[in-house]
C-alpha positions as CSV (number, residue, x, y, z in Angstrom):
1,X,5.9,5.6,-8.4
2,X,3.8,6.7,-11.3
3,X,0.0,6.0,-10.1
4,X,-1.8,6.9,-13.7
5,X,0.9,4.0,-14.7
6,X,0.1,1.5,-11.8
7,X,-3.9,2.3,-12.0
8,X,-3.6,1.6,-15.7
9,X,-2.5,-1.5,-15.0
10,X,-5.2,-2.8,-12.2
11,X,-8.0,-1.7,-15.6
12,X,-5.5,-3.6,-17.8
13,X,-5.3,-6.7,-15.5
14,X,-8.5,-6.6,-15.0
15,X,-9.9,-6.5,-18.3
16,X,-7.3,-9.4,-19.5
17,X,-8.4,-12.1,-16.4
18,X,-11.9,-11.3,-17.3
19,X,-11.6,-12.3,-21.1
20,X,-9.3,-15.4,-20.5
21,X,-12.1,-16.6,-18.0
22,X,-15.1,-16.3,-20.8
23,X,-13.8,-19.8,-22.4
24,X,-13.6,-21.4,-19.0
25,X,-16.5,-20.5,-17.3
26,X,-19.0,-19.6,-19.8
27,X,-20.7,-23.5,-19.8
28,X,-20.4,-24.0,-15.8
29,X,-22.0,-20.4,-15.4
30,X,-25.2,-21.2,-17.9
31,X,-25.4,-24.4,-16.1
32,X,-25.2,-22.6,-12.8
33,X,-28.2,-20.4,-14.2
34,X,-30.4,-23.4,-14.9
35,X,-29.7,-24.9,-11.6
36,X,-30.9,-22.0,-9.5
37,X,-33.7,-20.9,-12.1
38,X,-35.1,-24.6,-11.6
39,X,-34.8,-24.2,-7.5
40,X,-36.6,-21.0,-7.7
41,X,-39.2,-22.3,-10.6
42,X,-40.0,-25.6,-8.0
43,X,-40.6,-23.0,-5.0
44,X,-37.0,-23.9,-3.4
45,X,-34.6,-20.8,-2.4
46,X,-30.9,-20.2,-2.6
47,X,-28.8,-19.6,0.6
48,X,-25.5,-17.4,-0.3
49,X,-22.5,-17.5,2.1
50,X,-19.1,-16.0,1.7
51,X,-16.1,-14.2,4.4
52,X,-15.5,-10.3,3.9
53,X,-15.4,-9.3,0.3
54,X,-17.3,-12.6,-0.6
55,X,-19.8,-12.6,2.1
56,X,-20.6,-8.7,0.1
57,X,-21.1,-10.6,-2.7
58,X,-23.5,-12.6,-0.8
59,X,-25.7,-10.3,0.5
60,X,-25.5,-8.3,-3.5
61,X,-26.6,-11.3,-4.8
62,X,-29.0,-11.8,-2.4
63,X,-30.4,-8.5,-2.7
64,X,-30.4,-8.4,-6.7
65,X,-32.9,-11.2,-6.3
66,X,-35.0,-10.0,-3.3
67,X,-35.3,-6.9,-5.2
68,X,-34.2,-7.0,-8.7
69,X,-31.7,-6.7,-11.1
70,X,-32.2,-5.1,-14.3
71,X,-35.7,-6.0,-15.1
72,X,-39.1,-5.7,-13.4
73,X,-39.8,-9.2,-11.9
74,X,-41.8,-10.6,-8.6
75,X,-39.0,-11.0,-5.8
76,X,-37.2,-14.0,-5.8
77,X,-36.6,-16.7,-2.3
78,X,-33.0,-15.7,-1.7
79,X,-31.0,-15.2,1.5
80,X,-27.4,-14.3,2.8
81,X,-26.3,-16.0,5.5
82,X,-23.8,-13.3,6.3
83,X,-26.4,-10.4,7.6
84,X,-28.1,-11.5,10.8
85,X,-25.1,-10.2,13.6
86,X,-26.9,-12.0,16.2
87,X,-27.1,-15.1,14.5
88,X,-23.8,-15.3,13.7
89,X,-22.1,-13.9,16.7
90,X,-24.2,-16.1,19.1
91,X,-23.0,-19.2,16.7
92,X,-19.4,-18.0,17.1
93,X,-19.5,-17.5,20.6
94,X,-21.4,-20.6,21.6
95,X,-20.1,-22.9,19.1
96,X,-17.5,-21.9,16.7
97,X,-17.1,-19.5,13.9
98,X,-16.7,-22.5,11.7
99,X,-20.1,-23.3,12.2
100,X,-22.0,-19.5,11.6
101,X,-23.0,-20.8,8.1
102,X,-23.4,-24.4,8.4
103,X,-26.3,-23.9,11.4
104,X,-28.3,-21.7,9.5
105,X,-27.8,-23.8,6.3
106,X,-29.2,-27.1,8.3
107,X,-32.1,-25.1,10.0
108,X,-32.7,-23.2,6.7
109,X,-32.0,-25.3,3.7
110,X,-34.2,-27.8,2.3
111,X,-33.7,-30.4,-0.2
112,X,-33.8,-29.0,-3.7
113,X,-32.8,-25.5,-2.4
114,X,-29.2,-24.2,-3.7
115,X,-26.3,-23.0,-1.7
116,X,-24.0,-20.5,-3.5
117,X,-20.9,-20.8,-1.3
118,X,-18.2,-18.1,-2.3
119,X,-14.5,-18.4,-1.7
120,X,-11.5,-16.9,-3.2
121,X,-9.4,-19.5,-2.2
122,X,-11.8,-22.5,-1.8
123,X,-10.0,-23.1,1.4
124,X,-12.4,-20.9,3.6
125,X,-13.3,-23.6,6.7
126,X,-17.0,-22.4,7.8
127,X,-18.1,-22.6,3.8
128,X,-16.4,-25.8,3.3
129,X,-18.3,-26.2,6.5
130,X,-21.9,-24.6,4.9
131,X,-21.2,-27.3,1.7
132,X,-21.3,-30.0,3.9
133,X,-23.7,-28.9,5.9
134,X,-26.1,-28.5,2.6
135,X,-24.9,-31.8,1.3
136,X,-26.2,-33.1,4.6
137,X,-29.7,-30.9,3.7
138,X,-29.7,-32.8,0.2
139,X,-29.3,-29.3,-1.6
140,X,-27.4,-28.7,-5.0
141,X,-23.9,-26.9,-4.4
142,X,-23.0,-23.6,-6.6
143,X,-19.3,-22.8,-5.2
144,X,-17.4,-19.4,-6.5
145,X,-13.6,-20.1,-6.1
146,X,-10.4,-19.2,-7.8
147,X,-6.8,-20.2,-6.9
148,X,-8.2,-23.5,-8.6
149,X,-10.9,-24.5,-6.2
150,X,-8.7,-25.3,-2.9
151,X,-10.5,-27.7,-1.4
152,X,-13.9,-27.2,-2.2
153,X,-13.1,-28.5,-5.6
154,X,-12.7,-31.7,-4.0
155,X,-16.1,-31.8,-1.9
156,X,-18.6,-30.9,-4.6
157,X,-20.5,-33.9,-6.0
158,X,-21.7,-34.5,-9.4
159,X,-24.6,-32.8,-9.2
160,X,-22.8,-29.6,-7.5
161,X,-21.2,-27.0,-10.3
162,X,-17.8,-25.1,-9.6
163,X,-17.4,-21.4,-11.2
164,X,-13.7,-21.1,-10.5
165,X,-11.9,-18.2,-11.9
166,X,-8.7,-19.3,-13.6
167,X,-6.5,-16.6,-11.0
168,X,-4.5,-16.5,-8.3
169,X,-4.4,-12.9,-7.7
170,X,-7.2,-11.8,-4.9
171,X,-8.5,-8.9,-6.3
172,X,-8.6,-10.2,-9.7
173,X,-10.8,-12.7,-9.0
174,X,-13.1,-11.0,-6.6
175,X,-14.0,-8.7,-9.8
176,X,-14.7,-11.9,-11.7
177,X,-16.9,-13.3,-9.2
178,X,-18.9,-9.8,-9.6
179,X,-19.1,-10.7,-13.3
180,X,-20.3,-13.7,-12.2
181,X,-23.2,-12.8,-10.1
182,X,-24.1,-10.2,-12.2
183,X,-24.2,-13.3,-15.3
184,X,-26.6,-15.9,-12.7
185,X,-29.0,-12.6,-12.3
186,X,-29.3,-12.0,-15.7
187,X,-29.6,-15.1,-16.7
188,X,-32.3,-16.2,-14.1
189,X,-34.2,-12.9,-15.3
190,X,-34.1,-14.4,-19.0
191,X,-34.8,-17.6,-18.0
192,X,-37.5,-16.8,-16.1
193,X,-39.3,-13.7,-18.0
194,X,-38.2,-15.5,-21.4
195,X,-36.2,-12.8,-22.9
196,X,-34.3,-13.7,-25.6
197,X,-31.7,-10.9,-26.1
């Protein structure tokens, strides 16, 4: 096995899924931006949930906006639902781990806020769980899938967008939804400070 070769190809791959996505998600992720720069603008929050790699994407997303991302900005109302142990493990335990994100999305979310609910496959039950559980909460669904949407694609509403990455390979799209996120923080930042480069 030749690893320079097979490394080479993971950069290659890479590189490829993330340009044949441009023409498919460029719109839904501008109108994700607006979406989530309106919740913040009207004092509403965004809730982020996602399993292993995702719910990492949850809290960096999270964070980017708590903190920042590449410019200087007053802190933004976001929160992971994938960080509080106790929280979760008491929900698991007592309840069911299909339910860790959906409680904290009906005793968090309020109408108007977003949820950003990430999931390779869109088949993940405790976000399909969260989405219903925000529908419930009358809050605007942002849902990060690939392997065409599983069924999430099926539960979002008219008013909820899909980002779904046009893969079926894991990896591949995990580093798409990092483009991704990286995209909705940059383009709340320009939304928001008015930058228009």
């Amino acid at each position: 096995m030749d690893l320079i070769d097979r490394i080479s190809r993971h950069f290659e791959d890479s590189a490829q899924t993330k340009l044949a996505s441009i023409e498919w998600m460029a719109a839904p992720i501008a109108q994700a931006v607006e979406a989530m720069t309106g919740c913040l603008i009207n004092n509403g929050k965004i809730l982020a949930c996602g399993n292993g790699g995702s719910a990492a994407d949850a809290q960096h997303f999270a964070a980017e906006l708590v903190n920042r991302f590449e410019m200087e900005r007053p802190p933004l109302a976001a929160v992971a639902l994938t960080t509080d142990s106790s929280t979760l493990t008491s929900i698991g335990n007592d309840y069911d781990f299909v339910q860790i994100f959906s409680k904290q999305v009906r005793a968090l979310g309020q109408p108007g806020d977003v949820l950003l609910a990430i999931s390779t496959s869109g088949n993940s039950p405790n976000v399909i769980d969260a989405i219903n559980a925000a529908h419930e909460r009358e809050m605007r669904v942002i849902a990060l899938t690939g392997k065409g949407g599983g069924s999430i694609a099926a539960l979002l509403g008219d008013d909820d967008i899909h980002l779904c990455v046009p893969a079926d390979r894991t990896a591949r799209i995990q580093e798409v939804h990092l483009l991704v996120l990286h995209c909705l923080c940059d383009g709340i930042d320009c939304l928001l400070l008015g930058v228009e480069d």
